[in-house]
PLY file of the C-alpha trace (Angstrom):
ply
format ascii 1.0
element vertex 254
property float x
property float y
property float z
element edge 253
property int vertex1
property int vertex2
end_header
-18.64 -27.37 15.47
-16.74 -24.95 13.36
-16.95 -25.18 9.45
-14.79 -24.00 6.83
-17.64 -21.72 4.65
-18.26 -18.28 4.65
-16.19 -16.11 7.45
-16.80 -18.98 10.13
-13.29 -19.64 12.09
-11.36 -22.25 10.51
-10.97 -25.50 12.57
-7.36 -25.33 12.51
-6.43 -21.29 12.98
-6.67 -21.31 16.75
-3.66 -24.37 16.76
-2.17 -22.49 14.37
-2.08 -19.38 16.96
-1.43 -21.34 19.55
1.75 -23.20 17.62
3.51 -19.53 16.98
1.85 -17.78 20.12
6.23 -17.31 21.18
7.27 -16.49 17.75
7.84 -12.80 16.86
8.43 -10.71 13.84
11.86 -10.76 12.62
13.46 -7.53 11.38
14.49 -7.61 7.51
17.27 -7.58 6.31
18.67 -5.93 2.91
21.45 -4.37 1.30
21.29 -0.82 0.89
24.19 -0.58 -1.96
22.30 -3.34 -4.06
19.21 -0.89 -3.98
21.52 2.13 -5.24
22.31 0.01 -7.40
19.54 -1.32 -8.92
17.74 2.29 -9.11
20.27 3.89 -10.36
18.18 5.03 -13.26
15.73 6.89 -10.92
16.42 10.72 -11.13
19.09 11.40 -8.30
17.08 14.30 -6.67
14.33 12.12 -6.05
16.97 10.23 -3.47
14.46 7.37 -3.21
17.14 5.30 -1.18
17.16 7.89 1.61
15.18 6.32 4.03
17.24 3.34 3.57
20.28 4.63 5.21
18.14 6.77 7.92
19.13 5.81 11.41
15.39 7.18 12.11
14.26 4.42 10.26
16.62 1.45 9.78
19.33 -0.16 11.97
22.59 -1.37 11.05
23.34 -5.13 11.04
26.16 -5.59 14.09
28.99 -7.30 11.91
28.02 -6.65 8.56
31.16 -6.10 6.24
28.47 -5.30 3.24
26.89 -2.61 5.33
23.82 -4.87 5.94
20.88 -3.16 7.57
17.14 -3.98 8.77
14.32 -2.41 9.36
10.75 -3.53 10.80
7.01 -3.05 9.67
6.50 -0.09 12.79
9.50 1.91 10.79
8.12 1.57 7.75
4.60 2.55 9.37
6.35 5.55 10.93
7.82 6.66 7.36
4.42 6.11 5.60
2.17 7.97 8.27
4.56 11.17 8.11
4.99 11.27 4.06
2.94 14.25 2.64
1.15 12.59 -0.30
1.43 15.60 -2.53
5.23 15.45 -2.09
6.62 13.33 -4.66
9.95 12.26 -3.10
8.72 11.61 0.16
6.47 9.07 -1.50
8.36 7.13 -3.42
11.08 7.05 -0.53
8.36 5.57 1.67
7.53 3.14 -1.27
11.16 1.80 -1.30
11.77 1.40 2.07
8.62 -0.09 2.03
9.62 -2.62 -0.52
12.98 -3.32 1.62
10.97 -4.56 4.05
8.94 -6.34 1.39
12.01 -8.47 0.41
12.08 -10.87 3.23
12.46 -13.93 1.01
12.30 -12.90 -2.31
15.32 -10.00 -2.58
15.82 -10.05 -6.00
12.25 -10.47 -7.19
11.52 -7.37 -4.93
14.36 -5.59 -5.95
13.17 -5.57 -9.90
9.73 -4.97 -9.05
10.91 -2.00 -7.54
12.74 -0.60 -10.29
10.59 -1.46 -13.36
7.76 0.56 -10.54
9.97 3.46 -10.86
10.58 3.43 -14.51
8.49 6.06 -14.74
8.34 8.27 -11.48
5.24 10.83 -12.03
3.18 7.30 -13.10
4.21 5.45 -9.62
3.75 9.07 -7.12
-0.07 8.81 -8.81
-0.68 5.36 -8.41
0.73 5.32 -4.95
-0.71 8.63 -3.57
-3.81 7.56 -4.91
-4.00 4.32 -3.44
-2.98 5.63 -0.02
-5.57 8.27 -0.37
-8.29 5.61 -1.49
-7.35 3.34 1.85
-7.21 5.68 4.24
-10.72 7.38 3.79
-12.35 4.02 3.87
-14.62 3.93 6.64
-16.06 0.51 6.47
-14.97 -2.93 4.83
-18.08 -2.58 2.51
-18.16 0.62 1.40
-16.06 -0.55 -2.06
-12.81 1.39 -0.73
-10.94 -1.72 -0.82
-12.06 -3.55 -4.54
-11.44 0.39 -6.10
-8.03 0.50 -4.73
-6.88 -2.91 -6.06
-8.93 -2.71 -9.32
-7.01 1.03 -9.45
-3.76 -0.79 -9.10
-1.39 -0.68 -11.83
1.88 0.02 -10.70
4.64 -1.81 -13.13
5.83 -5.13 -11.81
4.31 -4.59 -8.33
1.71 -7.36 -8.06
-0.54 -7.77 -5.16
1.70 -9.58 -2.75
4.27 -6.71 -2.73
1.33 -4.15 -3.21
-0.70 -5.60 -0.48
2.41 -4.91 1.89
1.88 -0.88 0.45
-1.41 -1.20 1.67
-0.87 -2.28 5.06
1.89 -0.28 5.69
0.28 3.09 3.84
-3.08 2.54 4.25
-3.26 1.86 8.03
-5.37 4.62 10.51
-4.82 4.57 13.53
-7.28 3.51 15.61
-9.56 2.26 12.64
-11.55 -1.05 13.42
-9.93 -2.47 10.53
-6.94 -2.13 8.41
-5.78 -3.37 4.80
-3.72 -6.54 5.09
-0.74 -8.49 3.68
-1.87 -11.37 1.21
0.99 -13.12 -0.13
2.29 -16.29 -1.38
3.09 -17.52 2.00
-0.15 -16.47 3.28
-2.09 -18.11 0.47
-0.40 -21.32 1.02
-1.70 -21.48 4.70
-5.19 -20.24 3.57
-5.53 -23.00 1.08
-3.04 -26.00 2.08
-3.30 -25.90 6.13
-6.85 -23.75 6.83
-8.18 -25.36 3.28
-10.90 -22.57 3.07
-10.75 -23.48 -0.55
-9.64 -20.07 -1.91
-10.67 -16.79 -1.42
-12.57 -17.39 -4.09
-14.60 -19.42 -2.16
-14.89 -16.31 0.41
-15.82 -14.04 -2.13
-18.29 -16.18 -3.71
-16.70 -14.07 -7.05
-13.43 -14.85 -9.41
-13.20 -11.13 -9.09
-9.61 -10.35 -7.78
-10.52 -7.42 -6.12
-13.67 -8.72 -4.21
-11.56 -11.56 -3.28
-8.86 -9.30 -1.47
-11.54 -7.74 0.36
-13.35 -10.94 1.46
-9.64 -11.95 2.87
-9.26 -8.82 4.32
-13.06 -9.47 6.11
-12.87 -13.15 7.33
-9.25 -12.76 8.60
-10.57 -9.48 10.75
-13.64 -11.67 11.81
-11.58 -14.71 12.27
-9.55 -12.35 15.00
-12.64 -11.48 17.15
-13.23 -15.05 17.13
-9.86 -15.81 18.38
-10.13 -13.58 21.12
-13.17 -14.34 22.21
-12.04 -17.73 22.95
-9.29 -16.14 25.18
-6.71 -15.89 22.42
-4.35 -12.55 21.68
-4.54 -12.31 18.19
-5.43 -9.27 15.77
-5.55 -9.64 12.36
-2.25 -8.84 11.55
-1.13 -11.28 14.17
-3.49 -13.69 12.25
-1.28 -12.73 8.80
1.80 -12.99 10.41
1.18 -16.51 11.90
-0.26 -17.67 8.51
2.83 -16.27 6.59
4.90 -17.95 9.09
3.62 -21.65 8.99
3.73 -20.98 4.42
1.17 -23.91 3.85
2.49 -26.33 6.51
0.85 -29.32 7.66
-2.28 -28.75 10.01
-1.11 -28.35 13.90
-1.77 -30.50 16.37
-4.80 -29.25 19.03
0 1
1 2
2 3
3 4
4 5
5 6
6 7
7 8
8 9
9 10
10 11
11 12
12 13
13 14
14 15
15 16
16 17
17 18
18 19
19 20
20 21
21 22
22 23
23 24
24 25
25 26
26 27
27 28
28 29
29 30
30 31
31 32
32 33
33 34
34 35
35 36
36 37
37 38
38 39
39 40
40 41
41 42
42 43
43 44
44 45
45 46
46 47
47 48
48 49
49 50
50 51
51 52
52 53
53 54
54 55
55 56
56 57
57 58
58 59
59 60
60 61
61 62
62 63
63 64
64 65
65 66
66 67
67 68
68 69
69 70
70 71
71 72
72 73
73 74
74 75
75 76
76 77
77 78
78 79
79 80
80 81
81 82
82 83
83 84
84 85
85 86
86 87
87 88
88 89
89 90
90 91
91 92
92 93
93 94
94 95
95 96
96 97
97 98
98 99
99 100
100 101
101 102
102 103
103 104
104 105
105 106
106 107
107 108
108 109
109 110
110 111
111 112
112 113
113 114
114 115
115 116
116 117
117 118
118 119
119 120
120 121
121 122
122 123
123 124
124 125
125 126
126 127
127 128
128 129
129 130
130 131
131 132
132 133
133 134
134 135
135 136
136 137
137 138
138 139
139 140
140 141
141 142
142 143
143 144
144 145
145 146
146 147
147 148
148 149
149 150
150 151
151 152
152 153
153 154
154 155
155 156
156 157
157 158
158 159
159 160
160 161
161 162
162 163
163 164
164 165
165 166
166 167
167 168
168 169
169 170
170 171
171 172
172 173
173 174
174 175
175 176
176 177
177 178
178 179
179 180
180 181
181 182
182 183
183 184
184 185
185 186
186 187
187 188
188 189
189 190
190 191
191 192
192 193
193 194
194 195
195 196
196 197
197 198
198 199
199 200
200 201
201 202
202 203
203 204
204 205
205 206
206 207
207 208
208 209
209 210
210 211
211 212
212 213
213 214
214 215
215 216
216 217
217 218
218 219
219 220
220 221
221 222
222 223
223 224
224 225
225 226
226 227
227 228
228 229
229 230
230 231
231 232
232 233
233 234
234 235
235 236
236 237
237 238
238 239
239 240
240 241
241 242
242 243
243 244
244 245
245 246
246 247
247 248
248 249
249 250
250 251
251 252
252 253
């Protein structure tokens, strides 16, 4: 019988999987003037809204009077893996379209976060290079890669939900038995209201941010093999992406 401590597979994930085992993720959609716009105090060499306009990495919205585009997590991925981390425009370019793809949901909010992160451009190109640096030489989930790169983490108004979307997108290797995850508020809702692991916290066995985010990161990648062991195609991202989808709804029916 399955139990809710430690990393053991929640009684209610593989409904969960099941209930959105159809369900695909959506492209985002965002406004490339109201991102001009906002950064407008970013030094215009920089041209951090670049990639936002790039057919290479975003598509226009059919119908779209405003000049609506979207873009998916796999462009963003694409933009990230080809950045030079030494190269400070092509950083904080990936960064921003990163955060457009952030914004499902919370525009605005993302939108700010963004800007007040760019206030100071050298600051964010160190904090971001450095991160990205920190995630991808990780070898194992226990080698203290992950707590240093979110106890490192001090970029202005960027708090771990947006920054955790950095992390997946930046910090992914190829072909790495593991890879940083999303861990936002839609996610935690699921985690606590529908899985009730009781936090992660309660995975950590520690209050300690940090150690938290990496017992997530852990459990949900242990939770997978579980899942497909009993038959079931799910990765941990899938995992993520069904938990952000069902944001804390009420327990699915087996």
């Amino acid at each position: 019988m399955r139990t809710i401590s430690g990393t053991s597979l929640p009684a209610a994930l593989p409904a969960l999987v099941d209930k959105y085992r159809h369900v695909q993720p959506t492209p985002v959609r965002f406004r490339p003037p109201n991102w001009t716009a906002v950064l407008y105090r970013v030094p215009p060499e920089l041209e951090v809204t670049a990639l936002l306009r790039s057919r290479a990495h975003t598509t226009p919205l059919a119908g779209s009077k405003a000049k609506d585009r979207t873009v998916t997590l796999d462009a963003v991925r694409v933009a990230c893996h080809s950045m030079d981390l030494g190269n400070q425009r092509e950083v904080l370019q990936a960064f921003v379209l990163t955060m457009a793809w952030a914004s499902a949901g919370a525009g605005n909010a993302t939108l700010r976060a963004t800007a007040r992160a760019l206030h100071d451009p050298d600051r964010a190109h160190r904090i971001l290079a450095g991160s990205v640096r920190r995630l991808r030489s990780a070898e194992t989930l226990h080698d203290g890669a992950l707590e240093a790169n979110h106890r490192a983490w001090s970029l202005r108004g960027v708090g771990q939900s947006p920054a955790s979307r950095w992390w997946a997108a930046a910090g992914d290797v190829a072909g790495r038995a593991w890879q940083p995850l999303v861990l936002d508020e839609r996610v935690y809702a699921s985690l606590n209201r529908t899985l009730q692991i009781g936090g992660t916290a309660r995975l950590a066995s520690s209050r300690s941010r940090a150690a938290r985010y990496r017992a997530y990161v852990d459990a949900v990648h242990r939770w997978a093999v579980e899942l497909r062991l009993e038959g079931r195609d799910a990765d941990a991202e899938r995992v993520v992406f069904v938990l952000g989808q069902h944001d804390g709804g009420a327990k699915p029916t087996p």
